[in-house]
SEMISE-904131 format. One record per residue (C-alpha): z, x, y; residue in one letter; residue number from 1. Coordinates in nm, 3 decimals. Layout:
! SEMISE-904131
Z,X,Y,A,NUM
...
! end
This chain:
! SEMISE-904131
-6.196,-13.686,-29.484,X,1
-5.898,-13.525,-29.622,X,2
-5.945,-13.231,-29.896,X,3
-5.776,-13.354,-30.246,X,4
-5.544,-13.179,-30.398,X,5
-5.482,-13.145,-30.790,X,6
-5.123,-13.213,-30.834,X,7
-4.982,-13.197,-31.201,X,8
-4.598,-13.357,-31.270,X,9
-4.409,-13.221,-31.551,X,10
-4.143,-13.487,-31.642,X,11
-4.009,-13.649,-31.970,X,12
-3.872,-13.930,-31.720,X,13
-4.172,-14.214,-31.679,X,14
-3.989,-14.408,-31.479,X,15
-3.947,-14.079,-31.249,X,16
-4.290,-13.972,-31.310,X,17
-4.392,-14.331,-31.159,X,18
-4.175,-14.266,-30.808,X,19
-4.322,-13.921,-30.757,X,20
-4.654,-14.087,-30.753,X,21
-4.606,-14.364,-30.544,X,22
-4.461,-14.161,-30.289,X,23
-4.768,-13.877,-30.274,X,24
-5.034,-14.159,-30.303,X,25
-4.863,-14.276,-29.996,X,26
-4.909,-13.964,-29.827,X,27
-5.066,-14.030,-29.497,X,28
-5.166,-13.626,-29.403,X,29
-5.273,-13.543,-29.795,X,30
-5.521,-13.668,-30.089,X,31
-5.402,-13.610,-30.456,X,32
-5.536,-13.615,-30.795,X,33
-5.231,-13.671,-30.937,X,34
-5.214,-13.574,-31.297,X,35
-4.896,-13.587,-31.552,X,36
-4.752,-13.481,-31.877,X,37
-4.419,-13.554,-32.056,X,38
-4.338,-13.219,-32.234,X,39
-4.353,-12.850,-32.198,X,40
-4.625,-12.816,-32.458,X,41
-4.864,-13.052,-32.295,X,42
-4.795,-12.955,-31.971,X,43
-4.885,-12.625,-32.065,X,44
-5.218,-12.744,-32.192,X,45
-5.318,-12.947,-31.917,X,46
-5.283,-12.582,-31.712,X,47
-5.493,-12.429,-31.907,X,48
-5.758,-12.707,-31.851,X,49
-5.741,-12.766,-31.487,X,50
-5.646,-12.570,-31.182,X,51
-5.402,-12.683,-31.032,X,52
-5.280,-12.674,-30.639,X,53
-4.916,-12.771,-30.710,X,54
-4.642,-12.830,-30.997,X,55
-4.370,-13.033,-30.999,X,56
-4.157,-12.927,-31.301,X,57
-3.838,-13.067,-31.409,X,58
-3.581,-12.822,-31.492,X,59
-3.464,-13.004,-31.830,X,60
-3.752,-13.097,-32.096,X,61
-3.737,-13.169,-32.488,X,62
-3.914,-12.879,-32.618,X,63
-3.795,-12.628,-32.383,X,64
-3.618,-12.588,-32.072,X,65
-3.871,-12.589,-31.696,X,66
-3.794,-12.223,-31.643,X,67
-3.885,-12.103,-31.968,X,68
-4.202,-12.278,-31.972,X,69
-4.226,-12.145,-31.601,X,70
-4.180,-11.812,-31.703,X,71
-4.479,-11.855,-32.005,X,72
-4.703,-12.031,-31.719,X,73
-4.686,-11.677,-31.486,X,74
-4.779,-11.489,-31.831,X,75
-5.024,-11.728,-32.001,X,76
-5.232,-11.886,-31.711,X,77
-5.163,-11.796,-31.319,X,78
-5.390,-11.529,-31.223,X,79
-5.369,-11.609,-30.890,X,80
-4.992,-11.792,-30.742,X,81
-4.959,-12.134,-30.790,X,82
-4.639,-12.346,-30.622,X,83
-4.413,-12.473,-30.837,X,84
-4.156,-12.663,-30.718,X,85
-3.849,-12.739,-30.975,X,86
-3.675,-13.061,-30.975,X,87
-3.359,-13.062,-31.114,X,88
-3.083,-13.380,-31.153,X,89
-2.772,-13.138,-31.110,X,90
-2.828,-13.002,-30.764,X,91
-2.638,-12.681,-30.921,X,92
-2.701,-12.378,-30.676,X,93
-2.649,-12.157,-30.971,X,94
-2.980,-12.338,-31.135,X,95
-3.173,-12.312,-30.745,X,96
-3.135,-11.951,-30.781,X,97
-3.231,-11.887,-31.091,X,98
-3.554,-12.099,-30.972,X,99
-3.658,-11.885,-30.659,X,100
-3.580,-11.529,-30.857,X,101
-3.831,-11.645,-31.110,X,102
-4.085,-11.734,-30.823,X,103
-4.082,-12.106,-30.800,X,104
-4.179,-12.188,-30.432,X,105
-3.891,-12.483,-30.383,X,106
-3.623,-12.690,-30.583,X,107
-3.550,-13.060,-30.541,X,108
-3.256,-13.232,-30.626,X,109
-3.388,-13.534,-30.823,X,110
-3.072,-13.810,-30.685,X,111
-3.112,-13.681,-30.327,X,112
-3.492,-13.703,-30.317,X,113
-3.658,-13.974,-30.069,X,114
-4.048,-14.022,-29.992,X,115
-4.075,-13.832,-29.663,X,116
-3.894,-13.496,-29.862,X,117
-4.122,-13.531,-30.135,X,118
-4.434,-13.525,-29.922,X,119
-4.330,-13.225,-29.677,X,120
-4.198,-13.046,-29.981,X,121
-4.530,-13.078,-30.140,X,122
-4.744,-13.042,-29.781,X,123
-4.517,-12.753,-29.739,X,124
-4.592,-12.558,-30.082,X,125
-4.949,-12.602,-30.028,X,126
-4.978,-12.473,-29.693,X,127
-4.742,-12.233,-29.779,X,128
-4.968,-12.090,-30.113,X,129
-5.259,-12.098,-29.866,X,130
-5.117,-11.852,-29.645,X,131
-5.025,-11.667,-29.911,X,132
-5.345,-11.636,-30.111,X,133
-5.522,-11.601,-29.721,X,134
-5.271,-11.310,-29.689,X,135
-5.371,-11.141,-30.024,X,136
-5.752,-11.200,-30.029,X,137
-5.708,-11.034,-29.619,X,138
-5.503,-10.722,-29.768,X,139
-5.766,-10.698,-30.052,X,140
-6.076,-10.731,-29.794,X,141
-5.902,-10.476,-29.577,X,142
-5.862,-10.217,-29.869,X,143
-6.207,-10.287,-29.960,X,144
-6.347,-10.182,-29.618,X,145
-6.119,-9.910,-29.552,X,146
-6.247,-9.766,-29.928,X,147
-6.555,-9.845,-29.775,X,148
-6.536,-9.670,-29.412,X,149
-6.387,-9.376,-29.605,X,150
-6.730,-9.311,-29.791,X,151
-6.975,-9.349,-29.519,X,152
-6.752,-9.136,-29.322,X,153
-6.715,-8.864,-29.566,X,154
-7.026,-8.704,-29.438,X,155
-7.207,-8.630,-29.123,X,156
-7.581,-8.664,-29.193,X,157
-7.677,-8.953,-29.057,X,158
-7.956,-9.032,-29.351,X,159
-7.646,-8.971,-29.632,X,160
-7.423,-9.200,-29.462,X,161
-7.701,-9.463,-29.387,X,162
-7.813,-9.472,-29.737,X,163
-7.360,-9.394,-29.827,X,164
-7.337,-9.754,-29.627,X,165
-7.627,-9.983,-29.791,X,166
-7.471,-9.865,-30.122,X,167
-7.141,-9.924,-30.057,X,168
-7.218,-10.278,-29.914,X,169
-7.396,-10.416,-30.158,X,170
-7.110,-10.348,-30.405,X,171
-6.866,-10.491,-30.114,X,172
-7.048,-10.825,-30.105,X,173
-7.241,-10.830,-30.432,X,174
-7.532,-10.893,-30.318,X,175
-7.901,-10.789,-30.416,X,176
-8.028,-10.581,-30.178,X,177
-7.863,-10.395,-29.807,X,178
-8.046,-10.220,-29.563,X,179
-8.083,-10.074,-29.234,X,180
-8.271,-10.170,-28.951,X,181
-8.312,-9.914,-28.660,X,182
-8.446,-10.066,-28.328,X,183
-8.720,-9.785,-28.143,X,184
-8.715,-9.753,-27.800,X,185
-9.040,-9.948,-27.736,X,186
-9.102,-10.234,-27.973,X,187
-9.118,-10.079,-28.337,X,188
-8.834,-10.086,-28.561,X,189
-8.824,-9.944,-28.962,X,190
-8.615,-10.014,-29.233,X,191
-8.425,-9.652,-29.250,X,192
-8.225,-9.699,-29.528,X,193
-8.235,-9.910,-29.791,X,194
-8.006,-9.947,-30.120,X,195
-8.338,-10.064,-30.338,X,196
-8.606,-9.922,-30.246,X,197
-8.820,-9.813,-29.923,X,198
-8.989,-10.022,-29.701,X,199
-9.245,-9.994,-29.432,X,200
-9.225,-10.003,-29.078,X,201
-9.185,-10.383,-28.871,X,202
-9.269,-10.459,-28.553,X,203
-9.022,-10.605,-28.345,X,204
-8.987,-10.770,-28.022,X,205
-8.755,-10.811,-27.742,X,206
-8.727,-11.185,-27.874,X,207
-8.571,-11.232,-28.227,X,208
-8.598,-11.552,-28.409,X,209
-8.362,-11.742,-28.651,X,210
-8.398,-12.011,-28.936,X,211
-8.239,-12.231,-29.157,X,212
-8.052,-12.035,-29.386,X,213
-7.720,-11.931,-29.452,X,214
-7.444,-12.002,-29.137,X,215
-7.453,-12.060,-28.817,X,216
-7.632,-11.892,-28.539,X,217
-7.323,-11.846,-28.311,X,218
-7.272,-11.936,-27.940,X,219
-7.600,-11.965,-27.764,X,220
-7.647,-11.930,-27.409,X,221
-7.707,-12.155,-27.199,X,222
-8.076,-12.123,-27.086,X,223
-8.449,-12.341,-27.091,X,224
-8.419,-12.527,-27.421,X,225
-8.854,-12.554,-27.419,X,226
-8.864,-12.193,-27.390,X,227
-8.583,-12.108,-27.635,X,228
-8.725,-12.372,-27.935,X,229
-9.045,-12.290,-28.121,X,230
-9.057,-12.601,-28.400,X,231
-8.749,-12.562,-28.600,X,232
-8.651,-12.188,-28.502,X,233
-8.410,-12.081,-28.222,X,234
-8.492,-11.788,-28.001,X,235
-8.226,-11.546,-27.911,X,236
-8.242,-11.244,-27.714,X,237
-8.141,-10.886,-27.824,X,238
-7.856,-10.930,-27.611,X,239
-7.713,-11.266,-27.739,X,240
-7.845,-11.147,-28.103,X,241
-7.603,-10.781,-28.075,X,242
-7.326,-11.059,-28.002,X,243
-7.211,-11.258,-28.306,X,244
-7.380,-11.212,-28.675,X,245
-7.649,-11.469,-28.744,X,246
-7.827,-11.534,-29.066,X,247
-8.198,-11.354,-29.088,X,248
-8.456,-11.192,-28.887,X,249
-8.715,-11.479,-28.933,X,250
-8.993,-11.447,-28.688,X,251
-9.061,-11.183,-28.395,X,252
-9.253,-11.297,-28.165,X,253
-9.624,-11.123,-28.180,X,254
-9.881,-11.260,-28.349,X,255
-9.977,-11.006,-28.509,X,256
-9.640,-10.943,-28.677,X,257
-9.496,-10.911,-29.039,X,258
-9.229,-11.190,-29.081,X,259
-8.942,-11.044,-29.194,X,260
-8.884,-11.337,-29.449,X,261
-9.206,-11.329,-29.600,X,262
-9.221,-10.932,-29.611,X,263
-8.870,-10.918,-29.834,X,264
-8.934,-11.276,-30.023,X,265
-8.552,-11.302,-29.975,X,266
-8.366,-11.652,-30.017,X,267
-8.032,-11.586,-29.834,X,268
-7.983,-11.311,-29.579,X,269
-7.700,-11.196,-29.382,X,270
-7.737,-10.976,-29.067,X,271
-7.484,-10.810,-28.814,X,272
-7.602,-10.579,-28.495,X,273
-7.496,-10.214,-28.533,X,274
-7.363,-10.162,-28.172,X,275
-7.281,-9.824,-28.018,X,276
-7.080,-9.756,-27.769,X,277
-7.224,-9.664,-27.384,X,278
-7.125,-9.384,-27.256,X,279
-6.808,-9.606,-27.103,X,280
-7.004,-9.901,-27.028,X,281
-6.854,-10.229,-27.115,X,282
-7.184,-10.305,-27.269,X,283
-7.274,-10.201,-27.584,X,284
-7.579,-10.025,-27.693,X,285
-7.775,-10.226,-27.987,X,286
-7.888,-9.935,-28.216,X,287
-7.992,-10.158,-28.528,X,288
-7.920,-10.449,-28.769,X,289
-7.697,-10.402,-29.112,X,290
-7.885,-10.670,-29.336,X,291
-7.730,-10.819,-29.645,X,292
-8.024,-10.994,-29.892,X,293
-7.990,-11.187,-30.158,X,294
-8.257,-11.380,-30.375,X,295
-8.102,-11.366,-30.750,X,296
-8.020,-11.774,-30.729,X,297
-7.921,-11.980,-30.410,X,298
-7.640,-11.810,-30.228,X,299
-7.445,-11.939,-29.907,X,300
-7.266,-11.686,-29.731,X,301
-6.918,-11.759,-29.624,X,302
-6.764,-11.662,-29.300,X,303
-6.536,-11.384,-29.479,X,304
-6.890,-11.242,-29.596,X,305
-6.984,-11.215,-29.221,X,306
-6.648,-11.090,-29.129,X,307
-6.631,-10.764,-29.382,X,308
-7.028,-10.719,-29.282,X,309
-6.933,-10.699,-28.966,X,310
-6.641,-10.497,-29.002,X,311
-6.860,-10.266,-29.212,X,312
-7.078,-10.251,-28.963,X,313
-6.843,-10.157,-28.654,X,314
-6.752,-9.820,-28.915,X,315
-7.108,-9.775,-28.981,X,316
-7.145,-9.764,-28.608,X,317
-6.865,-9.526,-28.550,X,318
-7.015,-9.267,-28.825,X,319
-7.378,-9.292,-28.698,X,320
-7.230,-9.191,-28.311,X,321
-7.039,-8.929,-28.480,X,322
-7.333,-8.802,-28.647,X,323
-7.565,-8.796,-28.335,X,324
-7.297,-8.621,-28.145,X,325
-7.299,-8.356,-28.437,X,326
-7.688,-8.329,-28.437,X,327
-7.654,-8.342,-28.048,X,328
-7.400,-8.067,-27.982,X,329
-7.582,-7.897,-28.313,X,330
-7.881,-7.872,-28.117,X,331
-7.754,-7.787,-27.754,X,332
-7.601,-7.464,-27.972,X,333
-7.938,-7.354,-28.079,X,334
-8.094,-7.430,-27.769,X,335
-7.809,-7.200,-27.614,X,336
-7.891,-6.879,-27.903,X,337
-8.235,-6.987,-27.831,X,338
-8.198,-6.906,-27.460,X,339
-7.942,-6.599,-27.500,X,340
-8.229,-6.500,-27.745,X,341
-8.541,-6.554,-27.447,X,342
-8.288,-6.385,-27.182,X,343
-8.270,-6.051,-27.399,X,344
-8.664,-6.088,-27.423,X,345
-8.680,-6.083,-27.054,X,346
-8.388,-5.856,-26.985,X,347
-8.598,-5.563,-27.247,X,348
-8.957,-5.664,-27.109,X,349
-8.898,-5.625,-26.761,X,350
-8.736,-5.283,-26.862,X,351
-9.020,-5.178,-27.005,X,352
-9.268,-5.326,-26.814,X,353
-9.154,-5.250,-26.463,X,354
-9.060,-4.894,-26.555,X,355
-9.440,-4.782,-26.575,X,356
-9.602,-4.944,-26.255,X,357
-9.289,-4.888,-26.096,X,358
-9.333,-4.473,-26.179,X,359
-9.680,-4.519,-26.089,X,360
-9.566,-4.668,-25.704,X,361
-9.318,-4.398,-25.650,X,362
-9.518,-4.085,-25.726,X,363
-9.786,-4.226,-25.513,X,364
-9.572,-4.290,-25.223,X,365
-9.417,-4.003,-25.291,X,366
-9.747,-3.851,-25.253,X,367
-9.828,-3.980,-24.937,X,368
-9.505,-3.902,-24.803,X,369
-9.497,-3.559,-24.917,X,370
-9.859,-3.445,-24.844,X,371
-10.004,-3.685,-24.616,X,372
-10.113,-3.453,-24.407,X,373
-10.339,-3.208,-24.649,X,374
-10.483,-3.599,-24.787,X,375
-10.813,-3.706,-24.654,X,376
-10.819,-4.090,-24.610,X,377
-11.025,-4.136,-24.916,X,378
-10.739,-4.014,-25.162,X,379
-10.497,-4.184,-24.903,X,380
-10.688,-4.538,-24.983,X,381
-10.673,-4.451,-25.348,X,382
-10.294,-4.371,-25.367,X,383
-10.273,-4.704,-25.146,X,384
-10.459,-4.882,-25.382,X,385
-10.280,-4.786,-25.689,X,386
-9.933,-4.898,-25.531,X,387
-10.062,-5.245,-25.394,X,388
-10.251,-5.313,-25.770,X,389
-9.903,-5.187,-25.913,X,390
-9.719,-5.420,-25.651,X,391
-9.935,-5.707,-25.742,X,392
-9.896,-5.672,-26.105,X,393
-9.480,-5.628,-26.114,X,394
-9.538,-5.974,-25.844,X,395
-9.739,-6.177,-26.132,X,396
-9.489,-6.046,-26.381,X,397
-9.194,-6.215,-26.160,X,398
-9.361,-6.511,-26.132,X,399
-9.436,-6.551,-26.521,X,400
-9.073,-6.516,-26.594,X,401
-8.978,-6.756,-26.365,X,402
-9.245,-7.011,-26.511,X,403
-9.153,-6.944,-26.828,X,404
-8.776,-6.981,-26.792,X,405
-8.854,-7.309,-26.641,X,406
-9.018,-7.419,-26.937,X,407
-8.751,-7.313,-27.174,X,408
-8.490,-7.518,-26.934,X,409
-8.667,-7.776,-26.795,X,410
-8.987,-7.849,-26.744,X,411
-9.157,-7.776,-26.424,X,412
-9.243,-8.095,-26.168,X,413
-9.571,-8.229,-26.246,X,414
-9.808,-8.349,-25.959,X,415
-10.111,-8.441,-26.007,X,416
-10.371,-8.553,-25.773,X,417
-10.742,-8.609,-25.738,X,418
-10.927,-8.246,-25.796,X,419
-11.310,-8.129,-25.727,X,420
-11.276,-7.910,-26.035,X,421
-11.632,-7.780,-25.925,X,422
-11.490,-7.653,-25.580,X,423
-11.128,-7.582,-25.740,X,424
-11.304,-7.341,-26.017,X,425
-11.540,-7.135,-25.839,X,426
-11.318,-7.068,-25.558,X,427
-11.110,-6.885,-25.873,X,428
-11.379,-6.751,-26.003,X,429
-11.493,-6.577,-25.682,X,430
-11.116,-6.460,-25.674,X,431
-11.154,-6.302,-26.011,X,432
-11.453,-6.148,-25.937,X,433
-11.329,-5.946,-25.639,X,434
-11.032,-5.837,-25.863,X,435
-11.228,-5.802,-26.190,X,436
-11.461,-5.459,-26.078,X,437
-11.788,-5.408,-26.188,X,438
-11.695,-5.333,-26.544,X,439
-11.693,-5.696,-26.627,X,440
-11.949,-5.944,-26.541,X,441
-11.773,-6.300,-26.488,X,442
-12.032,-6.599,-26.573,X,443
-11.931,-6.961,-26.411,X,444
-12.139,-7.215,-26.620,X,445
-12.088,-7.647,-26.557,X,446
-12.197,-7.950,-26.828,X,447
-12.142,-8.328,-26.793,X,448
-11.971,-8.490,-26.540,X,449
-11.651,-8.361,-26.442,X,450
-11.558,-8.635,-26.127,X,451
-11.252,-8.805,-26.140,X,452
-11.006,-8.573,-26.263,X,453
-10.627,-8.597,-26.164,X,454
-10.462,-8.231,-26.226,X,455
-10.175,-8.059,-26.100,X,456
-10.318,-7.759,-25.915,X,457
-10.053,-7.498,-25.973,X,458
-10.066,-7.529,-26.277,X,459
-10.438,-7.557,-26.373,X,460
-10.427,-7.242,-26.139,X,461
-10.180,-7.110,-26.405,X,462
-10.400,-7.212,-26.707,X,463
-10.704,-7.013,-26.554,X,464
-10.523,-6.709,-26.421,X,465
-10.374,-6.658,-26.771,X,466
-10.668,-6.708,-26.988,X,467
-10.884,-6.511,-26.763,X,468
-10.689,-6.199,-26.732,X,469
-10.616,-6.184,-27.095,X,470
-11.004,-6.179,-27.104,X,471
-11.047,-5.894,-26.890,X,472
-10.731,-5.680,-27.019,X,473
-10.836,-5.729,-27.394,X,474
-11.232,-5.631,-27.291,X,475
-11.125,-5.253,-27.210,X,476
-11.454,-5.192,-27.279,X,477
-11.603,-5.383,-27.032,X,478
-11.902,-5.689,-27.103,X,479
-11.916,-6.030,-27.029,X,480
-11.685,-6.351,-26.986,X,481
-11.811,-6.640,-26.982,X,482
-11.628,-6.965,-26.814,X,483
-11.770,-7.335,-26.932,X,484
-11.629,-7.624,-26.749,X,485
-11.770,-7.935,-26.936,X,486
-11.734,-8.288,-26.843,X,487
-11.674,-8.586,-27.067,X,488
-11.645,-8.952,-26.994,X,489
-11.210,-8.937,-27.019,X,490
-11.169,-8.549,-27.035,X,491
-11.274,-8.246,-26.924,X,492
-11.240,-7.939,-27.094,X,493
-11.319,-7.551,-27.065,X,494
-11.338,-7.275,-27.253,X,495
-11.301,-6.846,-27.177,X,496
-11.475,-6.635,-27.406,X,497
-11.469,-6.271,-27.406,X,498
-11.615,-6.026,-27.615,X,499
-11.291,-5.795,-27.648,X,500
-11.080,-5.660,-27.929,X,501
-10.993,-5.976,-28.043,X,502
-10.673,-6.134,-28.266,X,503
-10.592,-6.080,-28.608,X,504
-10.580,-6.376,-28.775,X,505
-10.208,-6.280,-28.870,X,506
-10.104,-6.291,-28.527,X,507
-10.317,-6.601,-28.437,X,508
-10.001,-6.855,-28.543,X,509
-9.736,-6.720,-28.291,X,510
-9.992,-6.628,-27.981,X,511
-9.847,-6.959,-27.796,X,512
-9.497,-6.854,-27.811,X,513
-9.327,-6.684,-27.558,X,514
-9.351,-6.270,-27.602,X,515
-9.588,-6.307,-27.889,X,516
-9.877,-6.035,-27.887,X,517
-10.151,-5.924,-28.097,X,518
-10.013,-5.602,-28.339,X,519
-10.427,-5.440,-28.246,X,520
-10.304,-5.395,-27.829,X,521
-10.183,-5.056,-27.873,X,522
-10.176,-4.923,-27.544,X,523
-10.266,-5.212,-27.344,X,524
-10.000,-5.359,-27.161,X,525
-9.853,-5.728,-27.131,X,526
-9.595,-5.937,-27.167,X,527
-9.700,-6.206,-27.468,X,528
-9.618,-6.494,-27.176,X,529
-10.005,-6.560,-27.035,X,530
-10.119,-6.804,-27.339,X,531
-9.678,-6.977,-27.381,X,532
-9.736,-7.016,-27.023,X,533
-10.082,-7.202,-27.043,X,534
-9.984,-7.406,-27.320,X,535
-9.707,-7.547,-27.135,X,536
-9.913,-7.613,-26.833,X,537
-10.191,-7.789,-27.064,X,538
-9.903,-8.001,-27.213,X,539
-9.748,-8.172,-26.914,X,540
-10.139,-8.230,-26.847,X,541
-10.132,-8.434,-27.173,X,542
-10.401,-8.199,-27.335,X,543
-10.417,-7.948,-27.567,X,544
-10.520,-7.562,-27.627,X,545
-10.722,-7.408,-27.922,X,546
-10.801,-7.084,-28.006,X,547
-11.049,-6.882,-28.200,X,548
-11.048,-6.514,-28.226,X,549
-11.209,-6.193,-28.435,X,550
-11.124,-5.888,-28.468,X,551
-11.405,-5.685,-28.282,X,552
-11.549,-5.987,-28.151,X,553
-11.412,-6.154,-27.914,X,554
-11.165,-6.445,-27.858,X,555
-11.210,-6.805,-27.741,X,556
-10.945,-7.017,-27.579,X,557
-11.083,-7.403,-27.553,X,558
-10.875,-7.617,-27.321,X,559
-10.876,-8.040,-27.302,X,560
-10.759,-8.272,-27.053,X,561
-10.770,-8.655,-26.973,X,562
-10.931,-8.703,-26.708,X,563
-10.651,-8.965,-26.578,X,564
-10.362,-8.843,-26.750,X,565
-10.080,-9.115,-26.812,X,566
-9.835,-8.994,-26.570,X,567
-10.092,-9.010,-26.303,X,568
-10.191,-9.341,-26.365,X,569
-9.835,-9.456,-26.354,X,570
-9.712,-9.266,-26.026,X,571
-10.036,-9.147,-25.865,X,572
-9.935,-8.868,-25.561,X,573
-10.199,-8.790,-25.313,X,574
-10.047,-8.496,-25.154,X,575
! end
């Protein structure tokens, strides 16, 4: 069926009037509503009253002549252009260009005019305004978007130009309501900006669902039409979905989640996919949805609705990658004064902590050198012993650096496998005991059922090394510490308690960072990298570390640990 097309005749000629009719009624490409007047003044009226698609105006009228009444038209009524086409009985070139300065779209000379001219004329002017008022409503949508992409690109936060772009959208398409939708890696999503008000998190699904409303659902795949129907919705996948716009979220797929339409109570919604681009692959990453609601009275989005939302949305996109790559390089800065900052730690602690075992290893060789022969073998053990406990100390001190570099890089490998924690703990303990002197008295006590455990043994080696010589350093005095290895259903944990100096509760916060120490050690010496160290080992365990501590009293360092930690149940090694 052909669109209609108002078309209004200005003639004082009837007879003329009559012929101009015939021949656009019997216009075989075109529909008119043909409507007429015989003077300026009515003409005028009936513009007022109607809108019209095209004029035919003759140049000579009783109360005024066509291009003065022309000229009042463009003034009076035409907001927007509308084709006039002057006819004229003189076919004087002098009158045609008078016409087209003033704007008219054609002339027509009245004695040379035929059916066929008449109808292209008019077909012509039509088409002709259409690509004209296309052009202008493009230009004006263009500088819309570009004002637009200016404002959300203004800034570099990503939440300022998320909640910049609902803003700025929802005066773009007048709408009531824009927000974002950002997709999480598993199947969660959240509203994370919104330009009325907050709303909480949705689940999603890799299977998104659409409805009745608004336009069309795009080009579907070709694919099982039983799977892909569920009563009157259509199934699409995220990768068809980050495609081609389509209308709503409706339903996502799990049972047990909140439909997006009956969550926002919305009437008519628009949604594009906010893609980013992939690291040079041809496919695009599907980051979120840019949603357009609106429920203030029935509303059907038209295609040049999708068209600046999606244009919006391909800015939008191009801010939010900017943004991440500002938060990313942002952060691989501190991380670099973080490190520069940890490598001046080590570079002044391994001054200052080598420099006294390592005086204490040269006088005793020198010693033994020197006077070997005046030394029974008794003092010749003892000056042995000091350099191989000296040795052994400036060894562990290597090796803690080198862990704990590791964890400020990268973190170390874990493997876990099956452990007899019974075995795995009293063969340490025994170690520590032959190490420990008879100052301290080590005590080895065992609860619950501690079977089943997948651990990495380095680094539960790590864990108890750490705790246990802080123990024994911070007990100068001597006394117990105690060692409780308890067993729980899914965890095992364990606990060293000393009776030492203990912590002020000051220094507690910091202990787990790297080079933290208590200010009560005085003399003592250390590192601060024994309790970072064991943290980061209970971490890749998926556990966690405690600790309780007085002054005077003693500290306690509790440690917990799934028994089948999620790594090992995903990629269980038995080596």
């Amino acid at each position: 069926m052909l669109d209609i097309r108002t078309l209004l005749i200005i003639d004082d000629c009837a007879a003329d009037r009559k012929i101009y009719r015939r021949y656009l009624l019997k216009d075989p490409h075109q529909s008119y509503q043909v409507l007429e007047a015989d003077c300026a003044e009515e003409g005028l009226a009936l513009c007022r009253k109607v809108r019209c698609d095209v004029i035919l105006l003759d140049f000579c009228l009783p109360d005024m002549s066509g291009l003065e009444l022309f000229d009042q038209m463009q003034q009076e009524i035409f907001k927007t252009s509308v084709p006039v086409i002057m006819l004229t009985g003189r076919g004087d070139e002098e009158v045609a260009v008078q016409v087209m300065k003033r704007g008219a779209l054609d002339y027509l000379v009245k004695h040379h005019l035929t059916q066929d001219v008449l109808q292209l004329a008019v077909r012509n002017a039509i088409k002709q305004s259409c690509l004209q008022a296309q052009l202008q409503k493009t230009q004006e949508r263009q500088r819309l978007i570009a004002t637009t992409a200016l404002r959300i690109r203004q800034s570099l936060n990503l939440e300022q130009i998320l909640n910049t772009a609902v803003s700025e959208v929802q005066e773009l398409l007048k709408c009531d309501r824009v927000m974002v939708y950002q997709f999480a890696p598993d199947t969660d999503g959240k509203i994370v900006a919104s330009s009325v008000e907050s709303y909480r998190t949705v689940a999603l699904c890799d299977r998104v669902g659409t409805g009745d409303w608004g336009l069309g659902t795009g080009d579907w795949k070709q694919g099982d039409e039983e799977t892909r129907r569920q009563g009157d919705r259509v199934l699409i996948t995220r990768e068809e979905f980050s495609q081609s716009p389509i209308p709503y979220i409706y339903e996502l797929g799990l049972c047990n989640c909140v439909s997006l339409k009956e969550q926002f109570n919305t009437k008519a919604n628009l949604v594009v996919p906010i893609n980013l681009s992939n690291n040079g692959n041809p496919t695009s990453k599907l980051w979120g949805l840019l949603i357009a609601h609106h429920n203030s009275g029935e509303r059907q989005w038209q295609t040049d609705d999708a068209e600046m939302l999606n244009e919006v949305s391909v800015q939008l996109a191009i801010a939010i990658q900017q943004a991440e790559l500002l938060a990313q390089t942002q952060a691989a800065l501190a991380k670099e004064k973080q490190l520069n900052v940890f490598k001046s730690q080590i570079i002044a602690t391994v001054s200052h902590e080598y420099r006294t075992p390592l005086t204490s290893i040269l006088a005793a060789a020198s010693t033994l050198v020197k006077h070997s022969q005046q030394l029974d073998e008794s003092k010749q053990e003892r000056f042995l012993g000091i350099i191989e406990q000296k040795a052994r100390y400036m060894s562990k001190l290597v090796d803690n650096m080198l862990l704990v570099n590791q964890f400020e890089l990268e973190k170390p490998k874990f493997k876990p496998i099956p452990l007899d924690l019974l075995q795995f703990f009293s063969d340490l303990i025994e170690q520590e005991r032959e190490t420990a002197g008879d100052r301290h008295e080590l005590i080895f006590q065992i609860t619950g059922n501690h079977q089943e455990f997948w651990g990495d043994r380095g680094l539960l080696q790590q864990i108890f090394i750490n705790l246990m010589s802080n123990a024994i350093k911070y007990s100068p005095d001597g006394g117990t510490v105690e060692f409780h290895l308890i067993g729980k259903e899914s965890e095992v944990s364990f606990y060293v308690k000393d009776r030492g100096i203990g912590i002020p509760v000051i220094d507690q916060e910091n202990l787990f960072q790297s080079f933290s120490r208590g200010s009560n050690v005085d003399t003592i010496p250390g590192t601060g990298l024994g309790l970072a160290i064991a943290k980061g080992c209970v971490e890749l365990h998926g556990g966690n570390i405690t600790l309780w501590s007085e002054v005077g009293k003693g500290t306690q360092v509790t440690v917990s640990l799934p028994k089948i930690c999620p790594t090992a149940q995903l990629s269980p090694l038995s080596t």
